[in-house]
DRENDRENGU-152402 format. One line per 10 residues: number of its first residue (from 1); their letters; for each residue x, z, y of C-alpha. Coordinates in nm, 4 decimals, decimal comma. Layout:
NUM	a	X Z Y ~ ...
***
This chain:
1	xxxxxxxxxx	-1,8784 1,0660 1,7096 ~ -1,6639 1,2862 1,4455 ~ -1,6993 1,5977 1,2607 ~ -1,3630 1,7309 1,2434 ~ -1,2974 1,9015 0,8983 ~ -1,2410 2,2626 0,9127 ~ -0,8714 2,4080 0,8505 ~ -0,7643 2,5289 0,5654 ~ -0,4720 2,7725 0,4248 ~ -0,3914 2,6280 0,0879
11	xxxxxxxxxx	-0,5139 2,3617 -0,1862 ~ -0,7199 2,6565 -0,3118 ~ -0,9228 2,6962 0,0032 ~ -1,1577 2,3826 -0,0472 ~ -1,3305 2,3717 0,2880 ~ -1,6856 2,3085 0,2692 ~ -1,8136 1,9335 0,2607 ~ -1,4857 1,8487 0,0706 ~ -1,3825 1,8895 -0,3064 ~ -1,0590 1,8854 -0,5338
21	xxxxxxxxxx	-1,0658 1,5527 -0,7345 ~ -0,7041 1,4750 -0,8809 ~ -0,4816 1,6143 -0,6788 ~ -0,6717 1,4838 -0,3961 ~ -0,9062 1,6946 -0,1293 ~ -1,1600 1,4356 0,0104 ~ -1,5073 1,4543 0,1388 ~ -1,7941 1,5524 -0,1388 ~ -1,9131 1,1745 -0,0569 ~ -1,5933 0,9896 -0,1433
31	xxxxxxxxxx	-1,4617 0,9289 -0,4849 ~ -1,1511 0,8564 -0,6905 ~ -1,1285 0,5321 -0,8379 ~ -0,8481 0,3567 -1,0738 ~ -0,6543 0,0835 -0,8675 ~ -0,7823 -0,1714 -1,1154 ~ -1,1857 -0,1165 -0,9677 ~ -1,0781 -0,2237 -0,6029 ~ -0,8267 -0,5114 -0,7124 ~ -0,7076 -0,7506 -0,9739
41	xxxxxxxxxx	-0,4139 -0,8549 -1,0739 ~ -0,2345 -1,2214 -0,9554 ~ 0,0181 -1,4045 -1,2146 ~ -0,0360 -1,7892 -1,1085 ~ 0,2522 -1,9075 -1,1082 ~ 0,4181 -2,1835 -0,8026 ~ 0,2834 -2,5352 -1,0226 ~ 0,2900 -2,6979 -0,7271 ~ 0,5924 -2,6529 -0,5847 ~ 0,5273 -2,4935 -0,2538
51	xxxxxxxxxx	0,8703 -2,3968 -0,0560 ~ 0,7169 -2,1061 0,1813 ~ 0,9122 -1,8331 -0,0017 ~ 0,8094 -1,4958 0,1655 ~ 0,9810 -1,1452 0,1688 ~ 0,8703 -0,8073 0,3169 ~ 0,9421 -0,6936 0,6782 ~ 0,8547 -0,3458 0,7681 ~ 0,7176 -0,4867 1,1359 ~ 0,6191 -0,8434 1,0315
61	xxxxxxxxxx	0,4642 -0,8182 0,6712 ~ 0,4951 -1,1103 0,4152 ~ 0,6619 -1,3354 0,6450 ~ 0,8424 -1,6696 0,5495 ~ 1,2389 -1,6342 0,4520 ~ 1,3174 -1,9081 0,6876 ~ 1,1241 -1,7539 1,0049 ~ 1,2766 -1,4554 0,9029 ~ 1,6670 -1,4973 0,7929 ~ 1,6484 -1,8392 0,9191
71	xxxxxxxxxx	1,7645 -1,9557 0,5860 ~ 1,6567 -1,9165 0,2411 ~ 1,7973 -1,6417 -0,0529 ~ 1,6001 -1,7788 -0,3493 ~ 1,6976 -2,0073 -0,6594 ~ 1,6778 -2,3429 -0,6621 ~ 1,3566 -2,3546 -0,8783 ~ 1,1035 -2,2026 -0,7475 ~ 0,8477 -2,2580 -1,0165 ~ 0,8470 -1,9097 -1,1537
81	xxxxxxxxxx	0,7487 -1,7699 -0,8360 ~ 0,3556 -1,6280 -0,7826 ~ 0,1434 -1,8044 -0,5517 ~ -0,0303 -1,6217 -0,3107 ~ -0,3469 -1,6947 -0,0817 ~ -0,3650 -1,5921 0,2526 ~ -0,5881 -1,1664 0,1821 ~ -0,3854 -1,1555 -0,1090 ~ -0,1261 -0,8702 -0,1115 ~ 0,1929 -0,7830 -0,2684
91	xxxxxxxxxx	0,4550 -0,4688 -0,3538 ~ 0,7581 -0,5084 -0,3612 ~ 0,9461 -0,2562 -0,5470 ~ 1,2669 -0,2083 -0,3688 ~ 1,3014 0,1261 -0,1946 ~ 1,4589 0,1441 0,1576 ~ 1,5074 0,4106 0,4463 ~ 1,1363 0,2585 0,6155 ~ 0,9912 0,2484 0,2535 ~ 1,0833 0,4977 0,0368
101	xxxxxxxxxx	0,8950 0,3906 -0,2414 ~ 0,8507 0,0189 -0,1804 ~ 0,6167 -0,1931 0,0102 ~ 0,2769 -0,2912 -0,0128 ~ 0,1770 -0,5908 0,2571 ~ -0,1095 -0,8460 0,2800 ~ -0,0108 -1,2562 0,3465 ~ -0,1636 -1,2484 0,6793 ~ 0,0118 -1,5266 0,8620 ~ 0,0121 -1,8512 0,5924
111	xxxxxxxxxx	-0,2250 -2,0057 0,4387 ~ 0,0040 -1,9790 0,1255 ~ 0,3575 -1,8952 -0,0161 ~ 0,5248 -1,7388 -0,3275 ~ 0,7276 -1,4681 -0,4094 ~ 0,9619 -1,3409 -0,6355 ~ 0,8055 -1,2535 -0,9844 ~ 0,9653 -0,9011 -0,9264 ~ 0,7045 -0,8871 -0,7053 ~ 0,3331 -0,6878 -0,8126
121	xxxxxxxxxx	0,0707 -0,9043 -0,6621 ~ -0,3036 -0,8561 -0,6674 ~ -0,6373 -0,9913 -0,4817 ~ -0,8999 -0,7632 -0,4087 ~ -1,2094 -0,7496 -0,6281 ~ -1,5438 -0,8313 -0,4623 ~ -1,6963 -0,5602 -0,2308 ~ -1,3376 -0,4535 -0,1964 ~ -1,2763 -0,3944 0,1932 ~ -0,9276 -0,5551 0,2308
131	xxxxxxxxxx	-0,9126 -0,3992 0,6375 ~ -0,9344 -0,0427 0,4997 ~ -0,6481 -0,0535 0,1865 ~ -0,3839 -0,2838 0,4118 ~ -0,4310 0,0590 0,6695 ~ -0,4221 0,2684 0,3742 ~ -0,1165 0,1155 0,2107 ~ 0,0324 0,0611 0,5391 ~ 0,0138 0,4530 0,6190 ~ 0,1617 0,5454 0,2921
141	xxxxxxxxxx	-0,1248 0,6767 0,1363 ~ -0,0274 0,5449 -0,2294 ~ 0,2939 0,6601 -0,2203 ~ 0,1735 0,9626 -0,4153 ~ 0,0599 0,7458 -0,7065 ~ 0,3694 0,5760 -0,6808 ~ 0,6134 0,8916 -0,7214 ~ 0,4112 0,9961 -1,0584 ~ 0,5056 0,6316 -1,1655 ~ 0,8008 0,6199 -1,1125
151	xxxxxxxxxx	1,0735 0,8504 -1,2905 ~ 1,3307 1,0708 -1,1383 ~ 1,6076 0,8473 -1,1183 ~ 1,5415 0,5689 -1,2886 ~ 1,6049 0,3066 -1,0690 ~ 1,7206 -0,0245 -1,1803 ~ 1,9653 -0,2691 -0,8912 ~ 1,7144 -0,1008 -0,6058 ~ 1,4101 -0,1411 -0,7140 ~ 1,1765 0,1848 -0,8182
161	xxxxxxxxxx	1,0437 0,1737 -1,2142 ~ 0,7170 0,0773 -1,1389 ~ 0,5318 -0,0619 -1,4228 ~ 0,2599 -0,2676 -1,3955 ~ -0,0002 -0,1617 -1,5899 ~ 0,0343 0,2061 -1,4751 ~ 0,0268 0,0339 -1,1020 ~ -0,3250 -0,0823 -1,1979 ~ -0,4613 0,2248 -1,3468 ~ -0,2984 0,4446 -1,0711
171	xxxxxxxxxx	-0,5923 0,6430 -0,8317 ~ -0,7284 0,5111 -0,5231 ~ -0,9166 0,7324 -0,2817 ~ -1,2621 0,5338 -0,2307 ~ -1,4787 0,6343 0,0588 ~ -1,8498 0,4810 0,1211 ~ -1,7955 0,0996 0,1532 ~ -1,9937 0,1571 0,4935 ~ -1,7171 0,4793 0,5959 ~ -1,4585 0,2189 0,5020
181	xxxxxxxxxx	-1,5445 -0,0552 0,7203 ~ -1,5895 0,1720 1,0371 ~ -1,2559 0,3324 0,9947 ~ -1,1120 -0,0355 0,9497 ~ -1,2591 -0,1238 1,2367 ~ -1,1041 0,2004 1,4673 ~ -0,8091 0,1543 1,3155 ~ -0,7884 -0,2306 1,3861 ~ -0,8783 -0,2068 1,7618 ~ -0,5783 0,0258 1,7794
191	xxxxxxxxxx	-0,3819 -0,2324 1,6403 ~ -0,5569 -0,5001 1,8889 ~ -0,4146 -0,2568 2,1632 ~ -0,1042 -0,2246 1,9686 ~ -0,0308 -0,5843 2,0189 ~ -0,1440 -0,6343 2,3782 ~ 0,1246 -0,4025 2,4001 ~ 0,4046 -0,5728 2,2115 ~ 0,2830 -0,9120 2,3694 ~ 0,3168 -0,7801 2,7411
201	xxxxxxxxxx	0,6925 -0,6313 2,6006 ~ 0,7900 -0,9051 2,4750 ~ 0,7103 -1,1199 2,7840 ~ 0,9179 -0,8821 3,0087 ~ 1,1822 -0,9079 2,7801 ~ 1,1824 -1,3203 2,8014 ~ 1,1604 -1,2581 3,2036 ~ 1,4921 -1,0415 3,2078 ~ 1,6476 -1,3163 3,0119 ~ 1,5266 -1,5578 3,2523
211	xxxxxxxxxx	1,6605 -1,3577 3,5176 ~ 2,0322 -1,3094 3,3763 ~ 2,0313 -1,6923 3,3059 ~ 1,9258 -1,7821 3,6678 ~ 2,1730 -1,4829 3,8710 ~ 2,4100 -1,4805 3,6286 ~ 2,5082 -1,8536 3,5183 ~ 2,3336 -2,0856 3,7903 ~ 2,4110 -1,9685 4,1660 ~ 2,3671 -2,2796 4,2584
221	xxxxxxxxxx	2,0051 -2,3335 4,1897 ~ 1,9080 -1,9332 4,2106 ~ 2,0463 -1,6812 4,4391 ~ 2,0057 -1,3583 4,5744 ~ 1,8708 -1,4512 4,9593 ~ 2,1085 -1,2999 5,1981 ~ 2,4452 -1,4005 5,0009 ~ 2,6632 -1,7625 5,0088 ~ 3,0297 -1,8322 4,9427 ~ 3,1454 -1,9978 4,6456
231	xxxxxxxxxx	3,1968 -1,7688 4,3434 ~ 3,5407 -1,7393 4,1136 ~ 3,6124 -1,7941 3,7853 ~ 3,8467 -1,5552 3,5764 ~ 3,8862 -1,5275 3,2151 ~ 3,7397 -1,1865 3,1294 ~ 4,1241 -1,0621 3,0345 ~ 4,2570 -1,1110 3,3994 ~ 3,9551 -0,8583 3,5755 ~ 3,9671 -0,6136 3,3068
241	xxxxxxxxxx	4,1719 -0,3689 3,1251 ~ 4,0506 -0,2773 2,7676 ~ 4,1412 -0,1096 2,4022 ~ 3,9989 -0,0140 2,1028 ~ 3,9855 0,2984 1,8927 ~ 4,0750 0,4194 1,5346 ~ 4,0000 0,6454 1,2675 ~ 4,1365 0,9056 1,1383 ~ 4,4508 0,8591 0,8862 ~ 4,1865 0,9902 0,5980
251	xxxxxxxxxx	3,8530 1,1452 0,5193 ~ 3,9702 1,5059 0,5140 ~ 3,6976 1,7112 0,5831 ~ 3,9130 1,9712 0,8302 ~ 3,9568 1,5994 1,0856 ~ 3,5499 1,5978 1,1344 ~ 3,3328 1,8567 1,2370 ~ 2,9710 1,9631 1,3257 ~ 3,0995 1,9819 1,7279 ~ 3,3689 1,9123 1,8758
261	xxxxxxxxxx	3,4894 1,5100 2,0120 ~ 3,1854 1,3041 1,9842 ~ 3,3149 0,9783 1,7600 ~ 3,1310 0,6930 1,8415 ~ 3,1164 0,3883 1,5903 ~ 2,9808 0,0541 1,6476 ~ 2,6323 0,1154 1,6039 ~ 2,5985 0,4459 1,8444 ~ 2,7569 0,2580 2,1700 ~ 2,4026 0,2757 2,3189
271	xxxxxxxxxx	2,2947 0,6302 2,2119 ~ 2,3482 0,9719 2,4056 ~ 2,4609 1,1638 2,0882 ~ 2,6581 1,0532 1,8055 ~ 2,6491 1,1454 1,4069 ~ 3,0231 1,2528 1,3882 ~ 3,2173 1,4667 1,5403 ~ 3,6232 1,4405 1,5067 ~ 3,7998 1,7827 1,5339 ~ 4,1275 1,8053 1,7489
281	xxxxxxxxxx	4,3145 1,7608 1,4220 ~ 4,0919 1,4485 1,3032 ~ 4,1868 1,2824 1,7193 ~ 4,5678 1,4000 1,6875 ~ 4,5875 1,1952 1,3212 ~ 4,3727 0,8639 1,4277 ~ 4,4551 0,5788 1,6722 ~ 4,0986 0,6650 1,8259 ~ 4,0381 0,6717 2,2104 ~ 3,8918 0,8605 2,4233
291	xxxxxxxxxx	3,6005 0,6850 2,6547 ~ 3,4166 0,7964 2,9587 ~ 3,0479 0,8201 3,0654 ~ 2,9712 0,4618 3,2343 ~ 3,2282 0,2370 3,0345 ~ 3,1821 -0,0658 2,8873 ~ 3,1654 -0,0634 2,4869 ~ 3,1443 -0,4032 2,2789 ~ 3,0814 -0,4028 1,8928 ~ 3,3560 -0,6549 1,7900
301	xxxxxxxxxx	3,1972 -0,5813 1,4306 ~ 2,9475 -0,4540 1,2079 ~ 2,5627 -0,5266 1,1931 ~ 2,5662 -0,5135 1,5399 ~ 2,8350 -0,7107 1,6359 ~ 2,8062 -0,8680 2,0004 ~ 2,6151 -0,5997 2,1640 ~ 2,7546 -0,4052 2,4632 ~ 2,6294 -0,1208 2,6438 ~ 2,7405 0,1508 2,9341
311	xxxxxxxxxx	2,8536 0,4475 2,7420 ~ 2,5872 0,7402 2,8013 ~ 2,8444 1,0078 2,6991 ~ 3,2418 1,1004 2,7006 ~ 3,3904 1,0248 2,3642 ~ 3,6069 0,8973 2,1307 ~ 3,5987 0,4983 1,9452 ~ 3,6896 0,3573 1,6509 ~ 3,8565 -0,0084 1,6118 ~ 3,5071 -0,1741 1,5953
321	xxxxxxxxxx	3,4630 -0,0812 1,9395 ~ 3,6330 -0,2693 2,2470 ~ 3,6473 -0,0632 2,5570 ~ 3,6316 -0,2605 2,9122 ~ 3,7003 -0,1607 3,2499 ~ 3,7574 -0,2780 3,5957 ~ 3,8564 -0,2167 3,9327 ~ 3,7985 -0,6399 4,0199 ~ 3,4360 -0,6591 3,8894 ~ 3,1533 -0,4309 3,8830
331	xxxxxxxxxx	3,1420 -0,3064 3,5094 ~ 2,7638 -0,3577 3,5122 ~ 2,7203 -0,6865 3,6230 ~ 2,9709 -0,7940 3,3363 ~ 2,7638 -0,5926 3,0847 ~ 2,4672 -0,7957 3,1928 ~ 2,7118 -1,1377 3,1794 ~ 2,8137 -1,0576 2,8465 ~ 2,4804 -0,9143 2,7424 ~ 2,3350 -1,2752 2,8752
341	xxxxxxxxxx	2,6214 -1,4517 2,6135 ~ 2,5278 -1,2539 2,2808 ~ 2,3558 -1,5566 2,1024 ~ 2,6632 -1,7828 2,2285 ~ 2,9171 -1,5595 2,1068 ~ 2,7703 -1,4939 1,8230 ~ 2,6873 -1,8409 1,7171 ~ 3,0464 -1,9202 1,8604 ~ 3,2206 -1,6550 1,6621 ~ 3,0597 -1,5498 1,3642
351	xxxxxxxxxx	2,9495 -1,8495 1,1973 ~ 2,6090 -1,7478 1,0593 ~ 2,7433 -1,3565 1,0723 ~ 2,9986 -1,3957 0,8677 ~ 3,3575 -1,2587 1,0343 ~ 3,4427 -1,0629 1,3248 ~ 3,5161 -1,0103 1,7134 ~ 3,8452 -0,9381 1,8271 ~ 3,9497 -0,7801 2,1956 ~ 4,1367 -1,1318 2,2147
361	xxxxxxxxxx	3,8280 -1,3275 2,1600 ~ 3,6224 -1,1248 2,4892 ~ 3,9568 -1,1331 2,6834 ~ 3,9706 -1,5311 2,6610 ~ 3,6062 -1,5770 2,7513 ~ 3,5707 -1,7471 3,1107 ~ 3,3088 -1,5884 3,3376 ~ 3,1934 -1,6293 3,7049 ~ 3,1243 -1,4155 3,9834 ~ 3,0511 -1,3291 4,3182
371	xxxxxxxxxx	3,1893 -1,0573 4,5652 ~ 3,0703 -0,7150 4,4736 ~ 2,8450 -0,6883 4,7481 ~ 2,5746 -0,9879 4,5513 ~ 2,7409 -0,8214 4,2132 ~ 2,5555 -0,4777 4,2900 ~ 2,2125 -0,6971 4,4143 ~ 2,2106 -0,8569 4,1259 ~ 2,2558 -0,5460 3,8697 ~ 1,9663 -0,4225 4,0936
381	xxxxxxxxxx	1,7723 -0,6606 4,0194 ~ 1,8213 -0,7056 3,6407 ~ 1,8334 -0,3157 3,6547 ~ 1,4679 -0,2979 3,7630 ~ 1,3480 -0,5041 3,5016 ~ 1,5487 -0,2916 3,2481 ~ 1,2409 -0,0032 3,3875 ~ 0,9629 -0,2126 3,3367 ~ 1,1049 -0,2669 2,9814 ~ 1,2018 0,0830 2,8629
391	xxxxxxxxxx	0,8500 0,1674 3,0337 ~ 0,6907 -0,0625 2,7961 ~ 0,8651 0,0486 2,4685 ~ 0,7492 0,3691 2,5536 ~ 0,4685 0,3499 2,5980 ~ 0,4199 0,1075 2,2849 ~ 0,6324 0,3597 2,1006 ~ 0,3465 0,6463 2,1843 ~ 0,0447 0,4414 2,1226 ~ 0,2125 0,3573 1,7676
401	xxxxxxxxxx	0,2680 0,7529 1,6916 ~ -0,0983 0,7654 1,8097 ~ -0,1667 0,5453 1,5750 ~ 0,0161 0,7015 1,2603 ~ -0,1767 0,9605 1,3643 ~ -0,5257 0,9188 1,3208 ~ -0,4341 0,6794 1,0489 ~ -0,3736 1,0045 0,8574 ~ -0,6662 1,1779 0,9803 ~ -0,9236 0,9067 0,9000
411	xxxxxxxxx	-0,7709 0,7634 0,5829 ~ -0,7611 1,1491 0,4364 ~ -1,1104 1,2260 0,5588 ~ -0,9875 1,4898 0,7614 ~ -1,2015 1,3462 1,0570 ~ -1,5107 1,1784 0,9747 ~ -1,6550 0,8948 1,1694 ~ -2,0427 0,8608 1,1831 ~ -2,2556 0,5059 1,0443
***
C-alpha cells in the first residue's frame, strides 16, 4: 500500500509529513546525508594488468569497449587505469544529449575491468543499499548536486568540471535503510518486466531476420507454398531507376524555413516529419529532389549509412540520400532484400565505418527474385512480423515511461511505500 503525498503550490507550501532540508522537500523521516556517508572513494590503480577496459552506455551500463565498439580506444598502457569490482560504480564526466551532466553506472556484468582515470569511481560504504542509489543515479536524481558543482561554462574537451572532493561532500537524499530496500525492490521487478520485454523483442527481431534470410536469399530450401519457377537475377541498376538530392548553394537563412518543402537528410528517411524545411527559393538554388510517399530512400552516408526505408512523407533529399524506384520489382520486397544485406554492405563497403556509399555501389549489387505475385507474399509475410515488432517496442517503450515514472515518485518520496 501507499500514501500518496498531498499536492502542493510552491516550495513554500511544505505539505504535512514532509520538510525543507537543503533545497530538498522529503518526508520528515528521511534525511540529507553528504555523498561521502553512503560511499567511498576507489583509486587502485590496474597492477595487474587486466585488459577489460569499460566505457558508459546509456542502455548497457559499464560495458566492455570490445563488446561494445568491437575494438578498443585506450592507450597502450593500461596501468594507470582504476580497477573496479563487480557493485562498484563509476561517473563519467562527459556530458551528452542522454546525460546532460554525465553518467553515473554500476559494473554489473564483469567480474572486473578498469577505466579511464578521468573517471570518479567509488564503492559503497557498509549498510549502503547499492539497489536504491544505481535507481537513484539512474533517474537523475544527483544531477542537482552536480549542476552546483559544476560552473557555468566551464567545460574542459567535454567533460563537466566536476571536482572530486566536492563530488564526495555533495548531498544525498537518505531514506530509512528499510524504505530503501522496498523501493529497490518495486523498482527492480519493473526492471525484471522491463527485460522480459526487451528479451521477447529482441527474439522477434532475430525471427524477422531469419525470415528475410530464408524468403529472400534461399528459395531453394524455403518457399512460400503455392509458388515454383526459377527466380532471376538482375543487378539492382537494371530493375530500378534512382537519384540523389542536394543542398542548397549556401546557408542563407531566406532558402530554409519553419514550413514549407520538408528536406529530408540521411538520418530522417524513416520518420514522418523532418527538422528542416527548404523554402521555394532554398529548392530553386540546390540540386535537391523531390521524393514521394512510398519510395525507397538509402543512406549512402552518415551515422546511418546502409539503412533504407519507404518514405512516410512527400519531400525533398539531399546527396546522402539515394532514391530507388521500380516498375520491374516490387519496391518493398527490395527494401526488405537490401534491408537483409546491411551488415554485408557495410562490412563490404565501409571498412570498419570509415568511407561512404555511392548510387554506383547499390546499382552494381546483384539480387534475386521471383514474379511479383510470390514478391507481394513474401513482403506479407516479413510485413507481419514488422507488427509483432513495432507492437513490442511499444509496448516496451510505455512500460519504460512507466517506469521513469514512479522512479520519480518513489525516489522523491512523493509516494510512500509501507514496511
Amino acid at each position: 500500500m501507499t500514501k500518496q503525498m498531498k499536492s502542493s503550490t510552491g516550495i513554500e507550501q511544505i505539505p504535512e509529513g514532509y520538510k525543507l532540508e537543503y533545497g530538498y522537500v522529503i518526508p520528515k523521516e528521511w534525511k540529507i546525508v553528504r555523498f561521502d556517508k553512503c560511499f567511498h572513494r576507489l583509486t587502485q590503480k590496474n597492477a595487474e594488468n587486466n585488459q577489460n577496459v569499460l566505457t558508459i552506455s546509456a542502455q548497457q551500463g559499464l560495458i566492455s569497449q570490445l563488446d561494445y565498439y568491437n575494438t578498443l580506444y585506450a592507450s597502450e598502457d593500461k596501468t594507470g587505469y582504476f580497477l573496479l569490482q563487480k557493485g562498484d560504480f563509476a561517473y563519467n564526466k562527459s556530458y551528452s544529449t542522454d546525460y546532460a551532466y554525465g553518467a553515473i553506472k554500476q559494473l554489473e556484468k564483469y567480474e572486473k575491468g578498469i577505466v579511464s582515470p578521468l573517471y570518479i569511481c567509488f564503492s559503497a560504504n557498509q549498510d549502503t543499499n547499492t539497489d536504491f542509489y544505481r535507481q537513484y543515479f539512474e533517474a537523475g536524481r544527483f544531477n542537482r548536486e552536480i549542476y552546483k558543482i559544476a560552473q557555468e561554462g566551464a567545460r574542459n574537451h567535454g567533460l563537466l568540471n566536476v571536482s572530486t572532493p566536492e563530488f564526495f561532500s555533495a548531498a544525498l537524499v537518505y531514506p530509512p535503510v528499510a524504505e530503501q530496500k522496498k523501493i529497490a525492490e518495486i523498482l527492480a521487478q519493473c526492471d525484471k518486466v522491463i527485460e522480459l520485454k526487451q528479451q521477447r523483442l529482441e527474439a522477434e527481431v532475430e525471427r524477422k531476420k531469419w525470415l528475410m534470410n530464408q524468403l529472400l536469399h534461399h528459395p531453394e530450401k524455403y518457399r512460400v507454398p503455392g509458388f515454383y519457377g526459377n527466380w532471376e537475377n538482375a543487378t539492382i541498376g537494371s530493375i530500378t531507376s534512382s537519384f540523389s538530392g542536394g543542398t542548397p548553394t549556401s546557408s542563407n537563412s531566406c532558402y530554409y524555413s519553419h514550413q514549407g518543402i520538408p528536406f529530408i537528410r540521411s538520418g530522417e528517411i524513416g520518420e514522418s516529419k523532418t527538422e528542416l524545411y527548404l523554402s521555394d527559393q532554398g529548392f530553386a538554388n540546390s540540386a535537391a529532389k523531390m521524393v514521394k510517399k512510398g519510395d525507397l530512400l538509402y543512406a549512402l552516408y552518415g551515422a546511418n549509412s546502409g539503412e533504407c526505408f519507404i518514405s512516410k512523407i512527400d519531400g525533398a533529399i539531399n546527396q546522402a540520400i539515394l532514391c530507388i524506384r521500380s516498375e520491374t520489382i516490387d519496391i518493398r520486397f527490395l527494401y526488405y532484400v537490401l534491408a537483409s544485406m546491411k551488415e554485408w554492405i557495410v562490412a563490404t563497403y565501409l571498412q570498419g565505418g570509415q568511407g561512404n556509399l555511392s548510387g554506383a555501389i547499390i546499382k552494381k549489387l546483384k539480387i534475386s527474385y521471383p514474379q511479383k505475385d510470390e514478391q507481394q507474399a513474401i513482403v506479407k509475410i516479413i510485413y507481419s512480423q514488422d507488427i509483432v515488432i513495432d507492437k513490442l517496442r511499444e509496448e516496451l517503450k510505455k512500460l519504460e515511461e512507466r517506469k521513469k515514472a514512479l522512479m520519480q515518485l518513489l525516489l522523491a518520496g512523493i509516494v510512500r511505500v509501507s514496511i
